[in-house]
BADRENPA-97724 format. One record per residue (C-alpha): residue in three letters; residue number from 1; x, y, z. Coordinates in nm, 3 decimals, padded with zeros to 5 digits, m for minus. Layout:
! residues N
NODE:ALA:NUM:X:Y:Z
...
END
This chain:
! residues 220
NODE:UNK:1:m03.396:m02.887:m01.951
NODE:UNK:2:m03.289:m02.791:m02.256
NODE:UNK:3:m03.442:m02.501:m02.498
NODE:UNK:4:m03.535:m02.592:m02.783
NODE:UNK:5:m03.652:m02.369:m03.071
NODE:UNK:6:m03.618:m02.588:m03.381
NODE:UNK:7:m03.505:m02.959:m03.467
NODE:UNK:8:m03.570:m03.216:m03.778
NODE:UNK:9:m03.397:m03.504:m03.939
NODE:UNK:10:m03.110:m03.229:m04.074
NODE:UNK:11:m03.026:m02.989:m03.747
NODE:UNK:12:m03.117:m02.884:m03.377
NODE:UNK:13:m03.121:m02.554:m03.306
NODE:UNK:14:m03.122:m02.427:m02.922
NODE:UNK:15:m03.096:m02.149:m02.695
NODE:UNK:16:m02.728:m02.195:m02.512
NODE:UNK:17:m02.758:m02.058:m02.135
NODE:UNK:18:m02.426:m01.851:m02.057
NODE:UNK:19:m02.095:m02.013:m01.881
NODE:UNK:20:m02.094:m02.332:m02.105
NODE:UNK:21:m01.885:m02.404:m02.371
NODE:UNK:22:m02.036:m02.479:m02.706
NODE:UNK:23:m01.795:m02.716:m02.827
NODE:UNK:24:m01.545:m02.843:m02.681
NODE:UNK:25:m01.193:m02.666:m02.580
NODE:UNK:26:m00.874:m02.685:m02.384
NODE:UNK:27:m01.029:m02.670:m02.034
NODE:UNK:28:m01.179:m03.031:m02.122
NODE:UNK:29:m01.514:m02.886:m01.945
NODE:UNK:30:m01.820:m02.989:m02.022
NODE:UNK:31:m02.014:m02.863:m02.290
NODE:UNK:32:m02.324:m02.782:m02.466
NODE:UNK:33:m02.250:m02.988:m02.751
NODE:UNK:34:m02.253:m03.294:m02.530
NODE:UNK:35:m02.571:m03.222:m02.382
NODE:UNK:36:m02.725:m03.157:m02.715
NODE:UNK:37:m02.567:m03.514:m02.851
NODE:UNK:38:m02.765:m03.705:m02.496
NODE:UNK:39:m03.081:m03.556:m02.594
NODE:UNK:40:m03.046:m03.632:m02.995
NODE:UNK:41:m02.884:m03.953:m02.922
NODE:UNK:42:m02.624:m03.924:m03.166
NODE:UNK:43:m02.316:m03.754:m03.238
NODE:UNK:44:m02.369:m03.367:m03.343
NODE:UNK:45:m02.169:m03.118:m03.603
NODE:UNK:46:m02.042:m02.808:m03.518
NODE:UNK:47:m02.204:m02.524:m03.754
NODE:UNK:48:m02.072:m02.183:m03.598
NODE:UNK:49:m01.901:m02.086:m03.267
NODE:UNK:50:m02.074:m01.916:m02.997
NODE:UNK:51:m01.818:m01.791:m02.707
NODE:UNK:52:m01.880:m02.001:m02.345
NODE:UNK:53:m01.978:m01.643:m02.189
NODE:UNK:54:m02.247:m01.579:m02.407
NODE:UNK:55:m02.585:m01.720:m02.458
NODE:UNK:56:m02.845:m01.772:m02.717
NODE:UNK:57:m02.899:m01.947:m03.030
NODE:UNK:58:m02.646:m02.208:m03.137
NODE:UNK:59:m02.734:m02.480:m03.445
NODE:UNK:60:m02.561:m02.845:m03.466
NODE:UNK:61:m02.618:m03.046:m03.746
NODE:UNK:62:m02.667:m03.387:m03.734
NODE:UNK:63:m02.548:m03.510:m04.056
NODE:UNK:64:m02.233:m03.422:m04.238
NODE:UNK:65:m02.456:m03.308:m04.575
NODE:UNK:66:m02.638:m03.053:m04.367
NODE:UNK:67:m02.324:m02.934:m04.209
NODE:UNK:68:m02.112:m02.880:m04.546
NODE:UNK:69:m02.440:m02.725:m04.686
NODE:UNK:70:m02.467:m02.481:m04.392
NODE:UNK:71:m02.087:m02.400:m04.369
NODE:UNK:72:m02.060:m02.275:m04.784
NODE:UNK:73:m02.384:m02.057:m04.600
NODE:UNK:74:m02.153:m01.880:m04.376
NODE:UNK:75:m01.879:m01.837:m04.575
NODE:UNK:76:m02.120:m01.686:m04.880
NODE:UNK:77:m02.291:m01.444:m04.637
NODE:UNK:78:m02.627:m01.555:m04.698
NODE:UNK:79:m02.685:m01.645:m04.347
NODE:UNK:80:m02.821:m01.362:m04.111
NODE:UNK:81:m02.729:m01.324:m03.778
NODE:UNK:82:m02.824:m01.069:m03.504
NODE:UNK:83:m02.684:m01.051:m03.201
NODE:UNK:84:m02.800:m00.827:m02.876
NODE:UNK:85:m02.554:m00.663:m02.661
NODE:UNK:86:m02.549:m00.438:m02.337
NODE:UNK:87:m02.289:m00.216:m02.295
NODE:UNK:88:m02.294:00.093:m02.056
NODE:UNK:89:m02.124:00.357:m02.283
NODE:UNK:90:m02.346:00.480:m02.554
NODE:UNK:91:m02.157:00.471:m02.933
NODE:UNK:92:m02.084:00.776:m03.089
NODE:UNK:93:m02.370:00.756:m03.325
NODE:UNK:94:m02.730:00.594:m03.276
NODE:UNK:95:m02.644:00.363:m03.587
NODE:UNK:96:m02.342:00.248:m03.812
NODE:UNK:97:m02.129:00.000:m03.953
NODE:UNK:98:m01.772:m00.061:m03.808
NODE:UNK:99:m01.477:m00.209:m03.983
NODE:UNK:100:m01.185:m00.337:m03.852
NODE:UNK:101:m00.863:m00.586:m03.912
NODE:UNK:102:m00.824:m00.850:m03.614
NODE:UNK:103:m00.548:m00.989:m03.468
NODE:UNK:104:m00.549:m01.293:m03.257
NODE:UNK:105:m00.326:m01.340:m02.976
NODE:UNK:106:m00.347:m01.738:m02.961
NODE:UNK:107:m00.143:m01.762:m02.622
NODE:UNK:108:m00.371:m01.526:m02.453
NODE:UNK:109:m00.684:m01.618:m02.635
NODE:UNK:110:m00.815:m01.291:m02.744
NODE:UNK:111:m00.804:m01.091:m03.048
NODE:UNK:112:m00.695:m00.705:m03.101
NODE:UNK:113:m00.838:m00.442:m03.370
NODE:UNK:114:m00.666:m00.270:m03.580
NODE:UNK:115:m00.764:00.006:m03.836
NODE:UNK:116:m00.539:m00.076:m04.092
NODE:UNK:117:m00.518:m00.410:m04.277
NODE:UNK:118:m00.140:m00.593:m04.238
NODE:UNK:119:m00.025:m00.940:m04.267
NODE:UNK:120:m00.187:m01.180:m04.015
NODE:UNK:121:m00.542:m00.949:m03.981
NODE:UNK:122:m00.870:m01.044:m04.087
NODE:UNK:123:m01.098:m00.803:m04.186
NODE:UNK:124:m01.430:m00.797:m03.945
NODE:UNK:125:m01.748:m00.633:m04.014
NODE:UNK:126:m02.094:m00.524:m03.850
NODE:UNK:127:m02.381:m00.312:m03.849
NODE:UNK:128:m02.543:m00.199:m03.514
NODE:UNK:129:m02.802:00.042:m03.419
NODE:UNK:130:m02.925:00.174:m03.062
NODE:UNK:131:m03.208:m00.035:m02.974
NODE:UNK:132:m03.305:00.110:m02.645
NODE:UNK:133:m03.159:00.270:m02.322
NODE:UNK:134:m03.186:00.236:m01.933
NODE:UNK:135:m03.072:00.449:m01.642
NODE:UNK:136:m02.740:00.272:m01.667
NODE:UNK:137:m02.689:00.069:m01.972
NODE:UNK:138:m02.792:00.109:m02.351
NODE:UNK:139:m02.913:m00.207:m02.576
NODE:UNK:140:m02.701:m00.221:m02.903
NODE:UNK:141:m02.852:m00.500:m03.199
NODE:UNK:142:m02.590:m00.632:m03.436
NODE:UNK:143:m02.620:m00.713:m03.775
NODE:UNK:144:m02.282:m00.952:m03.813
NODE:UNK:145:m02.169:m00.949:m04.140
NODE:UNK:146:m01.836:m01.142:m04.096
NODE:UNK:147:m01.747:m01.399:m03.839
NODE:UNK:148:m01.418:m01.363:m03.688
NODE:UNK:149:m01.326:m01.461:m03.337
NODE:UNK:150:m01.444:m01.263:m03.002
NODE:UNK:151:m01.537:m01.022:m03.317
NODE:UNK:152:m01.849:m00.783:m03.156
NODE:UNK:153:m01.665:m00.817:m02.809
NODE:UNK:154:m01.355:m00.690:m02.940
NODE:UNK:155:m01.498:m00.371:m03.227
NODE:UNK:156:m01.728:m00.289:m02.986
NODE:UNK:157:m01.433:m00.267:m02.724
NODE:UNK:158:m01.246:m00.046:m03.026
NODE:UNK:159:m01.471:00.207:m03.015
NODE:UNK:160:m01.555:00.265:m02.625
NODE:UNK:161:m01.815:00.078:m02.553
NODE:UNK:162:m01.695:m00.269:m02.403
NODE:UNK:163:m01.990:m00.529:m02.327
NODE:UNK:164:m02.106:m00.592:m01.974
NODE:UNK:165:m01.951:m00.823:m01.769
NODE:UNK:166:m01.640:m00.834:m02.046
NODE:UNK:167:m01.342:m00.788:m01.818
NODE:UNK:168:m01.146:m00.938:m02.131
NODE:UNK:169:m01.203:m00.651:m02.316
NODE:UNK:170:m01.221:m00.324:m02.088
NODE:UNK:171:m01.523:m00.377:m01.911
NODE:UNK:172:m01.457:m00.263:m01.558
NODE:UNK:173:m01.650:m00.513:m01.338
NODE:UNK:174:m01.755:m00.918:m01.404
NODE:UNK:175:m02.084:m01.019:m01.364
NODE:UNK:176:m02.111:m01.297:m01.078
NODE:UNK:177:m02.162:m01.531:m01.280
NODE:UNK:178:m01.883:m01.483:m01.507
NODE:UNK:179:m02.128:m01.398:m01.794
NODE:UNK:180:m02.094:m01.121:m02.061
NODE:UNK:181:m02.419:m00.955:m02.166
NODE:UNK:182:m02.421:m01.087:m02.511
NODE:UNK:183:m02.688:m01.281:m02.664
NODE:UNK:184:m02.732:m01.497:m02.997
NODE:UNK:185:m03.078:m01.346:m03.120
NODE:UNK:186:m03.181:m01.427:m03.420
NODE:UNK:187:m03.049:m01.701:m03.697
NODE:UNK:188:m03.207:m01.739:m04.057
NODE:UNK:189:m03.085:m01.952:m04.365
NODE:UNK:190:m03.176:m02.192:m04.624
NODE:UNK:191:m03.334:m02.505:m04.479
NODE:UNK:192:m02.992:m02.719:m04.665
NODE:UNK:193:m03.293:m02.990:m04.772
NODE:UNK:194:m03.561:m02.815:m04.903
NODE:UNK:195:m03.427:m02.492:m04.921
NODE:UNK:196:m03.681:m02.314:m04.735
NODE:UNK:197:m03.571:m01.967:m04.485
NODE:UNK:198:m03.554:m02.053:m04.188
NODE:UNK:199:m03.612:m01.788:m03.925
NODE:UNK:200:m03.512:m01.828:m03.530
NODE:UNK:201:m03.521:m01.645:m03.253
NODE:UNK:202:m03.362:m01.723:m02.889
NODE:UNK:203:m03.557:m01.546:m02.594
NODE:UNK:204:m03.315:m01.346:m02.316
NODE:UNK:205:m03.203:m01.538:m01.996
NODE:UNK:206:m03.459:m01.512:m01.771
NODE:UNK:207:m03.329:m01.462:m01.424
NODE:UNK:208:m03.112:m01.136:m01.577
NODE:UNK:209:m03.252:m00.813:m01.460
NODE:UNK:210:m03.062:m00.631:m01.704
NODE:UNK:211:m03.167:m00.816:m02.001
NODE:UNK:212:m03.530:m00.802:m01.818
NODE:UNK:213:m03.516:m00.412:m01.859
NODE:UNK:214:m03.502:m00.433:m02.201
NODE:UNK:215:m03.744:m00.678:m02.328
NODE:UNK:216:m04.025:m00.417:m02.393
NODE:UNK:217:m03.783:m00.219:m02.631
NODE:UNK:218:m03.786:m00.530:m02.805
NODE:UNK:219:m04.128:m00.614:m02.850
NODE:UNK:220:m04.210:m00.404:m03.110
END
């Protein structure tokens, strides 16, 4: 069964489960995008990435208008996206902005940070504040700012405090599943037909104790 938090004529909007791709890649597996195209019955268009260990909110559109109109979103900044992320060393302060200049390593699929800006970087950008803390693990919410690839695994990673589950990128132990504790939140933009905000919001994966532990610092 598939979540499903918003959907019109334009776009589908729906809360991704962790372990499945997306969109398509070079495994061939299959992915999210397919189921979402069974249920719509119709081909779907790709709006923004979210990585196949993750889950939360992920919007297709379903005509090419919407998608252009949503893309020149992105790539203005007007779109806001929060992310949630568990990660079991605290950051040096309760609240701040990090900047760094990726790398990507195509052959090995991940991307590096570096603190100085050289040919080949992008520059990557996000806010995040401490949103609440267990006996083992601390809640971070991200304010993403740019969108660069692996980006909050990797500057998190930069600065000591690698996401659960993210072998990739320093954590020391999977989870079973092969999930990372990262989670698509929240998603708002400009309706691209009648121009209306839009606000979503993607609920945590249930069966997670982890992510269970934190839901009451998020109620408020």
């Amino acid at each position: 069964m598939l979540d499903i938090l918003y959907k019109d004529h334009q776009l589908i909007a729906l809360n991704k489960p962790p372990g499945i791709a997306a969109q398509p890649d070079k495994t061939g597996d299959p992915t999210f995008l397919e189921q979402a195209e069974a249920y719509c019955r119709q081909p779907l268009h790709v709006v923004h990435r979210l990585d196949r260990p993750a889950s939360g909110l992920i919007l297709y559109a379903k005509t090419k208008t919407a998608m252009t109109a949503l893309t020149e979103q992105l790539r203005s900044r007007t779109v806001e996206k929060t992310y949630l992320a568990v990660v079991q060393q605290a950051p040096p302060e309760p609240q701040g902005t990090l900047v760094h200049f990726l790398r990507k390593n195509e052959a090995k699929n991940i991307s590096v940070a570096e603190t100085k800006e050289s040919p080949g970087t992008e520059r990557a950008e996000l806010h995040y504040r401490l949103a609440g803390s267990s006996e083992r693990y601390h809640l971070l919410e991200i304010q993403l700012i740019s969108g660069r690839h692996h980006q909050i695994r990797v500057q998190l990673a930069a600065i000591g405090c690698p996401i659960k589950g993210d072998v990739k990128y320093g954590f020391r132990r999977s989870n079973r599943d092969r999930s990372i504790h990262l989670h698509a939140w929240r998603l708002a933009f400009d309706h691209p037909v009648s121009g209306e905000r839009i606000h979503l919001e993607a609920g945590l994966p249930g069966e997670d104790a982890v992510w269970a532990a934190f839901r009451e610092s998020l109620s408020g």
